[in-house]
N, C-alpha and C positions, 0 to 999 in steps of 0.2 A: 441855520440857513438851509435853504431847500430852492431845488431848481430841475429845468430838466437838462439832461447831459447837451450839450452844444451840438448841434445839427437835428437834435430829436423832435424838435416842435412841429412837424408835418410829414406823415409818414402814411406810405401809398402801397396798399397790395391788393392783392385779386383775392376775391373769393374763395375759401375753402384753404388761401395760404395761412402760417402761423406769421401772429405779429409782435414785436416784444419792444415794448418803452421801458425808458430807463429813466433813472432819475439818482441823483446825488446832492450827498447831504455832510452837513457840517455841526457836531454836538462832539462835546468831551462825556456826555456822560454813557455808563453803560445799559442803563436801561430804555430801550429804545423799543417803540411800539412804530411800522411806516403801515398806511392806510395807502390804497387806493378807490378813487373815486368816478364818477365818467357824468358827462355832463351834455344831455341833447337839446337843439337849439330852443329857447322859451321855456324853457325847463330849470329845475332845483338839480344844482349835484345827487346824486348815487352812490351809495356807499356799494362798492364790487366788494373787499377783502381787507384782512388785516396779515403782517407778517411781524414777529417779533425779532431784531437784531439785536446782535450783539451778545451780551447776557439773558436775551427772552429768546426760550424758540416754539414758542405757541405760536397758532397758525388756524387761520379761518379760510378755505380757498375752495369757493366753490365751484362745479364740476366747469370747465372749457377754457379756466384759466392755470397755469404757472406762475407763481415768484417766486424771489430768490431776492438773498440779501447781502452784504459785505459792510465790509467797516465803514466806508462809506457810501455806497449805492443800493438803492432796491432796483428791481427791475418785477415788469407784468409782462406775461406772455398771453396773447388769447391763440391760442391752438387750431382754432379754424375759423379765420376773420369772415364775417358775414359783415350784410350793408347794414344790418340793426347795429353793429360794434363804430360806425362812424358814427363819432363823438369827441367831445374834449375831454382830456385825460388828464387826473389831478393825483400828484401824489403828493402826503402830508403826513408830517412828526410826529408823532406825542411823545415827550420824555417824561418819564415816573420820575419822583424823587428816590434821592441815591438812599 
Protein backbone atom coordinates (compact mmCIF):
# COMPACT_ATOMS: atom_id res chain seq x y z
CA UNK A 1 0.00 0.00 0.00
CA UNK A 2 1.15 3.34 -1.01
CA UNK A 3 -0.28 6.91 -0.48
CA UNK A 4 0.63 10.46 0.14
CA UNK A 5 1.20 11.46 3.73
CA UNK A 6 -2.22 13.29 5.06
CA UNK A 7 -2.31 17.10 4.23
CA UNK A 8 0.24 16.42 1.22
CA UNK A 9 -2.07 16.32 -1.67
CA UNK A 10 -1.84 20.26 -2.52
CA UNK A 11 1.14 22.14 -1.91
CA UNK A 12 1.86 25.89 -2.73
CA UNK A 13 5.26 27.79 -2.96
CA UNK A 14 6.98 30.73 -4.65
CA UNK A 15 9.46 30.49 -7.11
CA UNK A 16 12.93 29.66 -6.60
CA UNK A 17 11.58 28.23 -2.76
CA UNK A 18 12.53 24.28 -2.06
CA UNK A 19 9.47 21.94 -2.15
CA UNK A 20 9.50 18.51 -0.56
CA UNK A 21 6.34 15.56 -0.93
CA UNK A 22 6.28 12.97 0.89
CA UNK A 23 4.65 9.88 0.57
CA UNK A 24 4.37 6.56 2.78
CA UNK A 25 4.17 3.05 2.26
CA UNK A 26 3.26 -0.31 3.65
CA UNK A 27 5.41 -3.86 2.51
CA UNK A 28 7.07 -6.45 4.81
CA UNK A 29 9.57 -7.01 2.36
CA UNK A 30 13.14 -5.84 2.28
CA UNK A 31 13.82 -5.18 -1.00
CA UNK A 32 12.21 -2.20 -1.90
CA UNK A 33 12.84 -0.01 -5.06
CA UNK A 34 10.19 3.78 -4.57
CA UNK A 35 9.99 5.80 -8.05
CA UNK A 36 8.80 9.07 -8.44
CA UNK A 37 6.90 10.29 -11.18
CA UNK A 38 5.08 13.96 -12.25
CA UNK A 39 2.38 14.24 -14.46
CA UNK A 40 1.24 17.70 -16.51
CA UNK A 41 -2.19 18.37 -17.55
CA UNK A 42 -3.18 16.00 -21.01
CA UNK A 43 -0.15 14.37 -20.52
CA UNK A 44 1.56 10.61 -19.76
CA UNK A 45 3.32 10.36 -16.29
CA UNK A 46 7.30 11.17 -16.19
CA UNK A 47 9.45 9.14 -14.68
CA UNK A 48 11.78 12.06 -12.33
CA UNK A 49 13.87 9.23 -10.14
CA UNK A 50 14.37 6.09 -8.45
CA UNK A 51 15.58 5.52 -4.77
CA UNK A 52 16.32 2.15 -3.35
CA UNK A 53 14.94 1.51 0.56
CA UNK A 54 15.53 -0.61 2.90
CA UNK A 55 18.18 -3.31 1.92
CA UNK A 56 18.78 -1.34 -1.75
CA UNK A 57 20.67 1.81 -1.64
CA UNK A 58 21.07 2.56 -5.40
CA UNK A 59 19.98 5.70 -6.54
CA UNK A 60 19.08 7.62 -9.71
CA UNK A 61 18.57 11.51 -8.82
CA UNK A 62 18.98 13.77 -11.30
CA UNK A 63 20.39 17.30 -10.93
CA UNK A 64 17.37 19.81 -8.93
CA UNK A 65 15.91 17.16 -7.01
CA UNK A 66 16.57 15.49 -3.35
CA UNK A 67 15.12 12.02 -1.80
CA UNK A 68 15.30 10.28 0.92
CA UNK A 69 13.97 7.23 2.35
CA UNK A 70 12.90 5.42 5.67
CA UNK A 71 11.25 2.29 6.74
CA UNK A 72 8.23 3.47 5.77
CA UNK A 73 8.26 6.80 3.72
CA UNK A 74 10.09 8.34 0.69
CA UNK A 75 10.09 11.88 0.25
CA UNK A 76 11.08 14.18 -3.15
CA UNK A 77 12.46 17.51 -2.66
CA UNK A 78 12.71 19.96 -5.86
CA UNK A 79 15.44 22.52 -4.53
CA UNK A 80 14.30 25.39 -6.48
CA UNK A 81 10.45 25.23 -7.39
CA UNK A 82 9.85 26.73 -10.78
CA UNK A 83 6.09 27.16 -12.67
CA UNK A 84 7.33 24.22 -15.12
CA UNK A 85 7.61 21.93 -11.44
CA UNK A 86 3.41 22.51 -11.15
CA UNK A 87 2.38 19.26 -11.80
CA UNK A 88 0.85 16.04 -10.30
CA UNK A 89 3.10 14.11 -8.27
CA UNK A 90 3.19 10.11 -8.24
CA UNK A 91 5.11 8.06 -6.02
CA UNK A 92 5.25 4.18 -6.65
CA UNK A 93 6.63 0.55 -5.17
CA UNK A 94 8.26 -1.99 -6.87
CA UNK A 95 9.28 -4.92 -4.57
CA UNK A 96 12.08 -7.48 -5.88
CA UNK A 97 11.53 -10.93 -4.71
CA UNK A 98 13.11 -11.78 -1.45
Amino acid sequence: RIGPREGDTNIIREEGESVTLSCTYETTSNNIWLFWYRQYPNREPEYILYKGARSWSSENIPDGFQSTTSWSSTELTILKAALSDSALYYCALNVEAQ
